[in-house]
C-alpha positions as CSV (number, residue, x, y, z in Angstrom):
1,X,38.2,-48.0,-12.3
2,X,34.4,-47.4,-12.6
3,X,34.3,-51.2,-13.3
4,X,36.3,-52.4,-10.7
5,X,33.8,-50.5,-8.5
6,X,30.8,-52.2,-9.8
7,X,32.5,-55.7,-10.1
8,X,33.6,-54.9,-6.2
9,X,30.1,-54.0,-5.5
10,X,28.8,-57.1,-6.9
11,X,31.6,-59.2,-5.2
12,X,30.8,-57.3,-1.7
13,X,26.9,-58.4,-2.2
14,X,27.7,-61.9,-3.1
15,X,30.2,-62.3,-0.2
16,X,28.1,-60.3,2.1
17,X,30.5,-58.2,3.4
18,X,28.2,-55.5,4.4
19,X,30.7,-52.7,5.7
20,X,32.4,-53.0,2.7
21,X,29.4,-52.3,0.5
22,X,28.3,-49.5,2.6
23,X,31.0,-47.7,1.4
24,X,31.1,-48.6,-2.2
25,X,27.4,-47.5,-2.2
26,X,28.2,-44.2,-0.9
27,X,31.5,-43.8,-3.4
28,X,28.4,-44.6,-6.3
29,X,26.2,-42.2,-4.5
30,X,28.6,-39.4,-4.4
31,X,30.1,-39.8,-7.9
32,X,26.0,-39.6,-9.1
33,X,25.6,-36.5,-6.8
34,X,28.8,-35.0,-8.3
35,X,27.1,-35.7,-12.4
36,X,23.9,-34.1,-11.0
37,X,25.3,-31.3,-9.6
38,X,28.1,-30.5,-11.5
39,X,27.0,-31.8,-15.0
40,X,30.3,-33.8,-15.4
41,X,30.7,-37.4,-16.9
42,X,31.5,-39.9,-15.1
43,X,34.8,-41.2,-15.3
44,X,38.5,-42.2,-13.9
45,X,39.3,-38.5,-13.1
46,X,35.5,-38.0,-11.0
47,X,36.3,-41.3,-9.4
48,X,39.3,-40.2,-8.2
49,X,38.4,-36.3,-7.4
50,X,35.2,-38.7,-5.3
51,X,37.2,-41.0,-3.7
52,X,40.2,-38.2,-2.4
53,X,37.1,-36.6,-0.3
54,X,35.7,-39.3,0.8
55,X,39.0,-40.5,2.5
56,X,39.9,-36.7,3.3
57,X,36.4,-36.7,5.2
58,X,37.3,-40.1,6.8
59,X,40.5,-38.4,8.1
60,X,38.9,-35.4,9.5
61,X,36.7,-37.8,11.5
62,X,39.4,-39.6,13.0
63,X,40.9,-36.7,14.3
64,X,37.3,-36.3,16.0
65,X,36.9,-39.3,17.4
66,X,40.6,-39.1,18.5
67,X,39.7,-36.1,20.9
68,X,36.6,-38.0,22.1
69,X,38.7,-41.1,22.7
70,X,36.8,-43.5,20.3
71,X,39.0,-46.5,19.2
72,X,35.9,-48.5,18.0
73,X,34.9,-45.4,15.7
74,X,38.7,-44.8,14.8
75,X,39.1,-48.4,13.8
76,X,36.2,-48.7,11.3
77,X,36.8,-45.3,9.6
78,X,40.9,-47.0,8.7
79,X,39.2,-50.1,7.4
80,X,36.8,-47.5,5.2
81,X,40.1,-45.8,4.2
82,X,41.7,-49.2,3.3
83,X,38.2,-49.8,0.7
84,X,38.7,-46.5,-0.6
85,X,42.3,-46.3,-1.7
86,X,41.8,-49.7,-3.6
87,X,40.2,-47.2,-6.3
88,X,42.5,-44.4,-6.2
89,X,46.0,-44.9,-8.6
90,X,49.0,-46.3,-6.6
91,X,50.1,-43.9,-3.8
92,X,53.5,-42.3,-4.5
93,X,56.3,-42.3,-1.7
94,X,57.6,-39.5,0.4
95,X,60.6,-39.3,-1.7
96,X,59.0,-39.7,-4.9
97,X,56.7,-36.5,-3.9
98,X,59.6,-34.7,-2.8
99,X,61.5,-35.0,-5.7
100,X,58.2,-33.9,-7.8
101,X,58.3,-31.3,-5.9
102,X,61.9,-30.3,-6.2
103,X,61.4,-30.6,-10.6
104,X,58.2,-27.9,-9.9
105,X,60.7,-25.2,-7.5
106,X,63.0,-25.7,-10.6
107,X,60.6,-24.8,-13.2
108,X,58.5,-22.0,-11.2
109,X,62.0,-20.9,-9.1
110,X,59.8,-19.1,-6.5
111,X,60.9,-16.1,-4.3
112,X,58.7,-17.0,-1.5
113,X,55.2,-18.0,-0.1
114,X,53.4,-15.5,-2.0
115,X,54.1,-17.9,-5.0
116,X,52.6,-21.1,-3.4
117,X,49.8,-20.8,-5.5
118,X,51.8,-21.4,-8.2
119,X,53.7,-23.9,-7.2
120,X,50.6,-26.0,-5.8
121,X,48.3,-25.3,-9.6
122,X,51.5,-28.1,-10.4
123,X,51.7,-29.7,-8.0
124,X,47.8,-29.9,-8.3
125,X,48.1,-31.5,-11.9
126,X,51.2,-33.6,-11.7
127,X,50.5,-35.1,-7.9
128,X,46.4,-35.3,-8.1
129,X,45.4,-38.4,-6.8
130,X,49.0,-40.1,-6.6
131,X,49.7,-38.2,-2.8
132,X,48.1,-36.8,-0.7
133,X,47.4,-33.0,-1.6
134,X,47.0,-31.8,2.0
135,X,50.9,-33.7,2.5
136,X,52.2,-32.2,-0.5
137,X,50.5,-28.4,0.6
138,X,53.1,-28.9,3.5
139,X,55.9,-30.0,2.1
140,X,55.5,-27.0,-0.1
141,X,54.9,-24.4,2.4
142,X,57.9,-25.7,4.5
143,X,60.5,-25.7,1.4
144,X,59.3,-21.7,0.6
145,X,59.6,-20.7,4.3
């Protein structure tokens, strides 16, 4: 994945699709920000960890601009979202989450939502990357209710 970012970086120069870059750039910024600070290597599993906030960030925005009635704003933070999740593993579906899900409530067989933490540290581990965590959080919290 690291090299499929630098090849795409190389490809966005050459092709001078400058939106695109910007956001490669910034992936490559954070994932050096995140070894600095954090004293990690980097590899696949930063990428990813990288890439989920910058999309979660993107997503928090459009709910901003949604309120303030942007649709130029809202429209170029998807397309940034669309870059992003080209370095993240493939998405899995609702149903395939769900039924992830359902295997961790067999294994933990929680009483209630004073064991979510539980069942999201799994969840956590076997869904990282693959759906989206805030999704899966609700799925969860619905099923112990």
């Amino acid at each position: 994945m690291i090299e499929k970012l630098d090849k795409d970086m190389i490809e966005a120069m050459k092709n001078k699709e400058k939106d695109r870059l910007t956001v490669i750039r910034m992936v490559k910024a954070s994932l050096k920000q995140e070894q600095i600070d954090h004293k990690k290597e980097i590899n696949d599993e930063l990428l990813i960890d990288v890439v989920n906030k910058q999309i979660k960030m993107r997503k928090d925005s459009i709910a901003e601009f949604e309120k303030g009635n942007r649709q130029d704003l809202i429209d170029k933070t998807q397309e940034e979202i669309k870059v992003l999740l080209a370095y993240l593993p493939e998405q899995l579906s609702q149903e395939e989450v769900e039924k992830i899900i359902d295997e961790i409530f067999a294994e933990v067989k929680p009483e209630g939502p004073k064991d979510m933490g539980k069942v999201m540290g799994l969840a956590q581990a076997k869904l990282k990357g693959k759906a989206d965590m805030k999704e899966v959080s609700t799925i969860i919290r619905g099923k112990l209710q």
